[in-house]
C-alpha positions, 0 to 999 in steps of 0.5 A, spaced: 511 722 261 509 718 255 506 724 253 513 728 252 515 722 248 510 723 243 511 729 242 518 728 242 517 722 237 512 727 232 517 733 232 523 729 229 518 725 224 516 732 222 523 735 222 525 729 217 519 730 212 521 737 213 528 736 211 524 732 205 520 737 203 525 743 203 530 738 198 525 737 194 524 745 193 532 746 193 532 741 187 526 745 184 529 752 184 535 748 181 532 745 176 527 751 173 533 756 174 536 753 168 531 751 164 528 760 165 534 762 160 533 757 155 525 758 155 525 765 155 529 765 148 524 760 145 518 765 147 522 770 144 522 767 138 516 764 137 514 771 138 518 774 133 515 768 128 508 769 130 508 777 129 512 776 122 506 771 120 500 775 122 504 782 119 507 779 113 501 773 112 499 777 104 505 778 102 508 775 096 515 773 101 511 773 107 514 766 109 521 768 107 521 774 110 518 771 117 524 766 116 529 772 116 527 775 122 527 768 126 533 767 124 535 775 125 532 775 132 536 768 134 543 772 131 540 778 136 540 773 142 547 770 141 550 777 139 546 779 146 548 773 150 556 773 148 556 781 152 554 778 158 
């Protein structure tokens, strides 16, 4: 008989920390679903930046150039943003 409460006694032990465990993973899936968005365009334009530098890096307006398509590629995802 002690045994069945043993048993008793570890399952509701391990559905609590199982109860911890899958509100930490829902607390995590809210949390990095709000930051993918905004990662993703920060990616985008550091993308555009780094392709700008290294294509127009000779150029006399290089650098005003690659600020151009920064700001450029920002105004697309505003523009792409507000479509939505």
């Amino acid at each position: 008989m002690a045994d069945v409460e043993d048993v008793t006694l570890r399952k509701d032990t391990l559905d609590k920390d199982l109860a911890k465990v899958a509100t930490a993973e829902q607390a995590l899936s809210n949390l990095s679903r709000g930051l993918a968005a905004p990662g993703l365009g920060f990616l985008f334009l550091a993308a555009i930046i780094v392709i700008g530098g290294t294509l127009l890096s000779g150029q006399d307006n290089g650098i005003l150039i690659t600020a151009a398509a920064a700001i450029g590629g920002y105004m697309a995802l505003n523009i792409g943003a507000n479509d939505v």
